[in-house]
N, C-alpha and C positions, 0 to 999 in steps of 0.2 A: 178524707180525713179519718184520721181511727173514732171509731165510736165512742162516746160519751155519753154517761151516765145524767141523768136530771142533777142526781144530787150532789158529782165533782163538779156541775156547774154552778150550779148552788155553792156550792162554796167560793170555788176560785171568781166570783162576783162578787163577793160579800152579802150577798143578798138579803134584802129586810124581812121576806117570806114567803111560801110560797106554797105550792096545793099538794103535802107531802105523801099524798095518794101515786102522786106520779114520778117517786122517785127512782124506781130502778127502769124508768123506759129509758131508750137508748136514743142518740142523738148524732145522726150521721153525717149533717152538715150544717153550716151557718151561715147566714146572709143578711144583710140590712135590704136588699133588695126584693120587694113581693114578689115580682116577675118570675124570680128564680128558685122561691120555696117549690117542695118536693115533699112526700113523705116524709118522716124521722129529720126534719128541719128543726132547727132553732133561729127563728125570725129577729130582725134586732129593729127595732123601732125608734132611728135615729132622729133626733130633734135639730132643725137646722133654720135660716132665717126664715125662709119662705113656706117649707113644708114640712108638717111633722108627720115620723112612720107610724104612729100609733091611728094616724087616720088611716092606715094599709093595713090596719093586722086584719080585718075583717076579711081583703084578701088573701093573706098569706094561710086564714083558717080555709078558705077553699083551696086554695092550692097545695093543702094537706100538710101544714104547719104540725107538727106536733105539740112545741110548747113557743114562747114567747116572753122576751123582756118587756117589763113594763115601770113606768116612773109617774106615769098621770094617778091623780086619787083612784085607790084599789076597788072603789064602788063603781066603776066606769068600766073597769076590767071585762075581759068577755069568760063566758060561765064555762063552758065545754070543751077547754085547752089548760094546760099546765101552763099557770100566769107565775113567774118569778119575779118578782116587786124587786125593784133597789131605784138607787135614788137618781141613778145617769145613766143611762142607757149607752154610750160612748162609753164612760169610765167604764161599764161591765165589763161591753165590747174589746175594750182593749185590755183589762187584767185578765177575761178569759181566752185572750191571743197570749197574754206575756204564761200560763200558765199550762198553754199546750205547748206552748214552744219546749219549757223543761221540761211535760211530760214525754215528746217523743226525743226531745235531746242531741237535735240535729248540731253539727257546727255550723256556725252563725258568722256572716259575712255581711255589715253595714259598709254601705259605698254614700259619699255625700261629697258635696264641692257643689263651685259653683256653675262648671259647664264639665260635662263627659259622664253622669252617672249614667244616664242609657247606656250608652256605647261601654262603657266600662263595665256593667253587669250584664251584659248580652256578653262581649268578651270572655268574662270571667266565668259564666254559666256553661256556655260554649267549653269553656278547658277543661274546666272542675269535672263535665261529665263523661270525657274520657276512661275520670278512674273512679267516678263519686254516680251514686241519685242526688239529683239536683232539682228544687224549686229556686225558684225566682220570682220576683217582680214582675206583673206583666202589666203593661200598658202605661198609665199613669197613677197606678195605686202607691206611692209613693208617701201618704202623708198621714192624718192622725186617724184617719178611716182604710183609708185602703191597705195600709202596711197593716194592720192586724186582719183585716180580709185574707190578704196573701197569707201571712201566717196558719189562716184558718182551714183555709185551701191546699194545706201541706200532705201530703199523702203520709201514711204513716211511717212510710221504708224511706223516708227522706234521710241522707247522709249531710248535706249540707243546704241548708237557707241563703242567699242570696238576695240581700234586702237592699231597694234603695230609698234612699230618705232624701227627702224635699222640706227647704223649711219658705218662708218668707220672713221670719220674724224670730226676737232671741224668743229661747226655750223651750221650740217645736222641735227640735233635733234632739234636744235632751230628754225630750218626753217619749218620742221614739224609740230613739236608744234604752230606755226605760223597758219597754214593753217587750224588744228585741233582744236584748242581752247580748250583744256579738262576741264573740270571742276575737273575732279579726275586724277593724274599719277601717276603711279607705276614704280620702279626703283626695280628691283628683286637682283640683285645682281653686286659688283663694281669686276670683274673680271681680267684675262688681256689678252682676244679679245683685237688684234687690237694695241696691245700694240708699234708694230713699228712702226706706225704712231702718237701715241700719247702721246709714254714716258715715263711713266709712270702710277701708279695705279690711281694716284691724278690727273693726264692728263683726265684720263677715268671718272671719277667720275664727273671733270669738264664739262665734253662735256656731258653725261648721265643728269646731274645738268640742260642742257638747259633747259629741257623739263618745266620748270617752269616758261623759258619765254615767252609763249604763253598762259598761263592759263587764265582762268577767274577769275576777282575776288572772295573772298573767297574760290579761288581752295584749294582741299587738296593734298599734297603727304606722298605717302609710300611708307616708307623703309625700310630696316633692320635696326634692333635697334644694332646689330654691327658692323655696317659699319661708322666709322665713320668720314670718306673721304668725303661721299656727304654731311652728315652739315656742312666739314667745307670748300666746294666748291662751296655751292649755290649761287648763284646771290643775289641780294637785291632786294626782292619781298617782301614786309612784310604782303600783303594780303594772301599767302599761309601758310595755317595751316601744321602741321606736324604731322603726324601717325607713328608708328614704331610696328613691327612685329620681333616675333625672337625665341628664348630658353629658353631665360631668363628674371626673373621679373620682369628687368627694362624696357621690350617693352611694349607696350598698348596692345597686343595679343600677347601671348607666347602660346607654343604647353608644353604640355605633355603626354607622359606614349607613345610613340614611338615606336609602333611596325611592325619588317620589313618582310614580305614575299617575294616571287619570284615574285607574280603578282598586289601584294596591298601592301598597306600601310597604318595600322592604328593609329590613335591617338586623344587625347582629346587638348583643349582648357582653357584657363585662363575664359574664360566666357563661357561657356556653360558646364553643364552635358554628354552633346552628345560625342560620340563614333565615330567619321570621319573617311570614308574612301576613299582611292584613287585608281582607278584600278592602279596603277604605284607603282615599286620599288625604292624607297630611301628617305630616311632621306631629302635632299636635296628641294623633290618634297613638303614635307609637310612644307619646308620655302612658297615655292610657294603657298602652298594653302591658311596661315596665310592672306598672301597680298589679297587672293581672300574673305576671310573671312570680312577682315576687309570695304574694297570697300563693297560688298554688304551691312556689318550693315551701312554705312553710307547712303546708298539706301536702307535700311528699307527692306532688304529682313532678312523673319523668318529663324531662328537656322533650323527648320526642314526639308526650302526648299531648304537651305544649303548644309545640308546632303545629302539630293537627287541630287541636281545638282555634287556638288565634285562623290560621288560615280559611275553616268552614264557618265561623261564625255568622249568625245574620242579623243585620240592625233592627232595631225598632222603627216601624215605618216613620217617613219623615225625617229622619235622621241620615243624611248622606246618601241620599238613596237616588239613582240612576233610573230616570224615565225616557220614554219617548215623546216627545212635543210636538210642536205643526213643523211642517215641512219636513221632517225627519230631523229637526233637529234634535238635541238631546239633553235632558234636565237634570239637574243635580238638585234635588230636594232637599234642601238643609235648613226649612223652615217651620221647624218646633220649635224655636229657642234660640236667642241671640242674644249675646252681652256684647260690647266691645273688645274684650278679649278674643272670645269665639269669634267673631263677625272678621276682625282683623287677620283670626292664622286661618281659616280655609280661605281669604281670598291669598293672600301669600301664598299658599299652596293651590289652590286652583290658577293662579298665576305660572307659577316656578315652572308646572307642567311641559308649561310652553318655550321654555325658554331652551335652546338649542343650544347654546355653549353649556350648558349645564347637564344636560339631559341629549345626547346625541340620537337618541330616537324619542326626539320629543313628541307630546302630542303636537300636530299644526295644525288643526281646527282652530277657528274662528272665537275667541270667546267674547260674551255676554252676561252681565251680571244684572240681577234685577235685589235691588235692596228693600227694603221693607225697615220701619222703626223698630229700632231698641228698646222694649219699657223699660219703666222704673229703675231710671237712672238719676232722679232726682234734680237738684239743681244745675247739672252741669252737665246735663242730657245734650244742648244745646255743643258743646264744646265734644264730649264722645262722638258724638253726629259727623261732627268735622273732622275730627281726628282720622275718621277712617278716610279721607280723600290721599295721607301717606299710603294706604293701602290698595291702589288703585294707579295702576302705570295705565298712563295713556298710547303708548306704543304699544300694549299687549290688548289692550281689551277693542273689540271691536263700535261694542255700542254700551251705556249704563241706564238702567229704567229705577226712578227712586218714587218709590212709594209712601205715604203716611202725612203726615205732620210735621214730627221731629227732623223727617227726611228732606225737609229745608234747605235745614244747615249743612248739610253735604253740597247739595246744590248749588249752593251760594256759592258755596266755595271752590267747586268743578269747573263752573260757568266762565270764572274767571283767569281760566288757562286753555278749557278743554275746547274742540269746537261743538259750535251748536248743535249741527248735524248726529252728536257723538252720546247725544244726553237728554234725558226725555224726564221728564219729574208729574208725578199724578197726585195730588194731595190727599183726596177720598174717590175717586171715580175707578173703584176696580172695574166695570165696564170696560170703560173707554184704557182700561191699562193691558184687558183681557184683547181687547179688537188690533192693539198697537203691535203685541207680541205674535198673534194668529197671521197678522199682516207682516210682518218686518221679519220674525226669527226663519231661520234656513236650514238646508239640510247641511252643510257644514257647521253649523254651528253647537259649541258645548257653551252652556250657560247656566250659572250658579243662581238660584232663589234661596235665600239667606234672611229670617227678619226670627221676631218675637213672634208667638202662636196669635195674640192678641190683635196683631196686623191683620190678621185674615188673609196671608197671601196662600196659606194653604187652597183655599177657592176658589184663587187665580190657578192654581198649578190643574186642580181638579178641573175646571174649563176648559185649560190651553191643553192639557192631555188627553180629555175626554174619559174620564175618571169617573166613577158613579159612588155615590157616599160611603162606602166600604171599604173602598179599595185605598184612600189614605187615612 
């Protein structure tokens, strides 16, 4: 990050007061986390249910803190560091991220929806950098802490930000976008993540809808040109322009000629000749790419550096991601995150693969789907559950392993068509779900692992793979 003065921190915090002996040292990076204080740190001392950082700053002063936020009574303060008092250590946190972002004045790119913001800023990062310096989001910093971390973490020759924002609830997306300011945001899709907390579809749309109340003037947003919940849930901005992405010719970028493999995805565009590709499987991913199309033409990135960026991209682990399993068979990781939406088009698409009048060099491997629960679907978890048994041909799949609680109701519903031999359901016992797949899956075999993170099938995968905690 560019260096920072005590005393522009002091300000863009608001701060109640502070040791003004120390106002011209210099401040070269930020972190709520002690582990990672360094010299010329500014430590942030975040309060949260379980533990408060102000019990850390004792380490952050060993580990060469320079100065530190503080909110607990200023007589507890430690004597030998520049203490800056204010009243929320979060609130600091985030108006001294909203006040570096103006300082270095990168163009600002929020990405939110209810499934694809990984893959859609991994994409978009991916192209931008063809012609841009690019930060991003990395990992799961996505929310009222980690989006101004990344902020923080911005180097100073940054040309564009790339933020993604995570909510669960209204006015998290709005506070974000607060702090972020994007010039361009992107809404991937109105899902129903989350949907016990928010209601419904038009709940979610609305709260997703914030993100246009922290823009710039003349911001743009994109969205699906079929979704048309968030036009009729957005705020009154009437400075933000509207983009639309989709299938069809009423969007401003529509895909055609959609072709699907095991490990790519090709297809053409309403504006360019070009031939796109994505290392990823699904119909679904090439919405996502539309939106990353459209962001860079309005940043003047060329058609052909387009196609370079979509084609080398690389996911965020756990996201689509192609391992090796027991007997050589082969895994498709797609177990961060499930709604019923998501959970429905990769098996459609890890389906379709197979299917030989469709696809003449189809894949013909063996397929195996192992399901895991959907959270926070609320009242009607029971019926999503079941929903997905449309998505689920018994001619194509060789055997289905369902995981959790909720995964019941799939079952139920399976049982009563599919054969026995064909279907195996575990309620809590990943053991005995981990010994079924190490025994049963083959080296012909390609098999989808699809749930919620909350499932815990990611420690199935890291078993059946031999995986050591780093590596998902």
């Amino acid at each position: 990050m560019k260096f920072l003065k005590i005393f522009e921190i002091v300000k863009a915090v608001k701060a109640i007061d502070y040791n003004s002996g120390h106002r011209f040292e210099e401040i070269s990076k930020v972190t709520f986390d002690s582990r990672l204080v360094e010299p010329n740190t500014l430590f942030v001392p975040l309060v949260g249910g379980r533990t408060d950082g102000h019990d850390y700053v004792d380490k952050a002063i060993s580990n060469g803190a320079t100065a530190v936020l503080w909110s607990r009574n200023v007589e507890e303060a430690p004597k030998d560091i520049c203490v800056i008092q204010v009243d929320d250590t979060l609130q600091a946190f985030q108006d001294l991220a909203h006040y570096y972002r103006q300082l270095i004045g990168p163009k600002v790119v929020g990405i939110t929806g209810s499934n694809g913001k990984t893959t859609t800023k991994d994409m978009l990062a991916s192209v931008l950098a063809t012609t841009y310096k690019v930060h991003k989001t990395e990992g799961n910093y996505n929310n009222a802490i980690g989006l101004p971390q990344t902020i923080m973490d911005m180097p100073e020759e940054t040309d564009v930000l790339v933020l993604e924002m995570g909510m669960s609830d209204f006015g998290e997306i709005e506070r974000l976008s607060e702090i972020a300011a994007p010039d361009i945001a992107i809404i991937t899709i109105i899902g129903e993540s989350h949907i016990e907390f928010l209601g419904s579809r038009a709940g979610i749309a609305k709260a997703k809808d914030e993100i246009i109340l922290g823009m710039t003037d003349q911001g743009v947003l994109v969205y699906p040109e079929n979704e048309p919940l968030i036009r009729e849930n957005l705020p009154q901005k009437p400075v933000v322009q509207l983009k639309t992405f989709g299938s069809s010719s009423s969007a401003d970028l529509y895909s055609t000629e959609i072709t699907l493999h095991k490990r790519e995805t090709t297809f053409k565009t309403s504006a360019s000749d070009l031939t796109f590709t994505i290392p990823v499987l699904g119909a679904y991913n090439v919405q996502n790419a539309l939106s990353v199309i459209v962001v860079a033409r309005l940043l003047n990135v060329l058609f052909e550096d387009i196609k370079d960026g979509l084609a080398s991209f690389k996911l965020t682990k756990n996201r689509n991601q192609w391992l090796v399993g027991p007997n050589g068979s082969n895994i498709l990781d797609d177990a961060y995150n499930a709604s019923p939406t998501s959970m429905g088009a990769i098996l459609d698409s890890f389906q379709e693969t197979n299917l030989e009048q469709k696809h003449p060099k189809a894949n013909t491997r063996d397929l195996v789907v192992v399901l895991g629960d959907m959270r926070e679907l609320g009242a009607n978890s029971k019926a999503y559950h079941e929903a997905m048994a449309a998505h689920i041909e018994e001619r194509l799949i060789r055997h289905v392993y369902l995981y959790g609680v909720e995964m019941a109701a799939l079952y139920d519903v399976l049982k009563q068509s599919w054969p026995e031999n064909k279907i195996s359901y575990f309620k809590d016992d990943q053991a005995a779900l981990v010994n079924a797949l190490n025994a049963e899956l083959k080296g012909t075999d390609d098999v989808l692992v699809k749930s919620s993170l909350g499932t815990g099938l990611i420690n199935v995968i890291k078993s059946i793979c031999n995986l050591d905690e780093t590596s998902l």
